[in-house]
N, C-alpha and C positions, 0 to 999 in steps of 0.2 A: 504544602502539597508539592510534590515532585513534579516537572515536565516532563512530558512523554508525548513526542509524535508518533502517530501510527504508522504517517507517511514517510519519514527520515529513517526509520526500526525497517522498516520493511524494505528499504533499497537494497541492500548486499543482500537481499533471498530472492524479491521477484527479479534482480539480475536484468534490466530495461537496456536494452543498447543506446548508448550517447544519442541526441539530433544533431542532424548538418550545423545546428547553431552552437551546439554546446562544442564540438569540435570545431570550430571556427576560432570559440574565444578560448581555446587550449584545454579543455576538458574533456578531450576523447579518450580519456583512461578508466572516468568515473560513470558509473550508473546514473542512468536518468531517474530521479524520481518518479516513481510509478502514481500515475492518477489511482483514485478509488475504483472504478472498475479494472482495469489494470491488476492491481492488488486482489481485488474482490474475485478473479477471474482465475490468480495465481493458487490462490488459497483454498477458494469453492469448488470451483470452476462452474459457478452462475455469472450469467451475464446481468449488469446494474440496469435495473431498471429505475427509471423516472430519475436519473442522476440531476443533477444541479436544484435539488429540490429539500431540504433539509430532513424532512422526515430519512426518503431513499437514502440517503446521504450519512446521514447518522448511524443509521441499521448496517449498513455495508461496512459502513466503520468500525463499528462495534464486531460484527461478525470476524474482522479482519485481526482488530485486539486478539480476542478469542481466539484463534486458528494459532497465532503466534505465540499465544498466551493462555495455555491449557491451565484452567482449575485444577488445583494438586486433588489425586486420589487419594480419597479418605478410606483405611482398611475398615 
């Protein structure tokens, strides 16, 4: 089976500006990885409730796949 991050896939869209840290150790060029509300926020634009909790955590996830990764239309 293939890898596939949701989080890594989705940096060059939700477009996160660098932190003071990531600019510090020379990476002020590149997108910050956007957490799951973050994403979930870019894509829905629902706010994550009950984050750090796996059920929430999963759903958002999954919603996030989806957004990025539309089911092809069957004529």
């Amino acid at each position: 089976m293939p890898n596939y991050c949701t989080c890594q896939s989705s940096k060059n869209i939700v477009k996160c500006p660098p932190t003071a840290k990531m600019i510090r150790a020379g990476f002020g060029k590149q997108f910050k990885v956007p957490t799951v509300a973050e994403a979930l926020r870019h894509f829905t634009g629902e706010e994550l409730v009950g984050g750090h909790r796996a059920r929430p955590d999963t759903e958002a996830c999954a919603r996030i796949y989806f957004a990025m990764n539309p089911p092809a239309q069957v004529a």
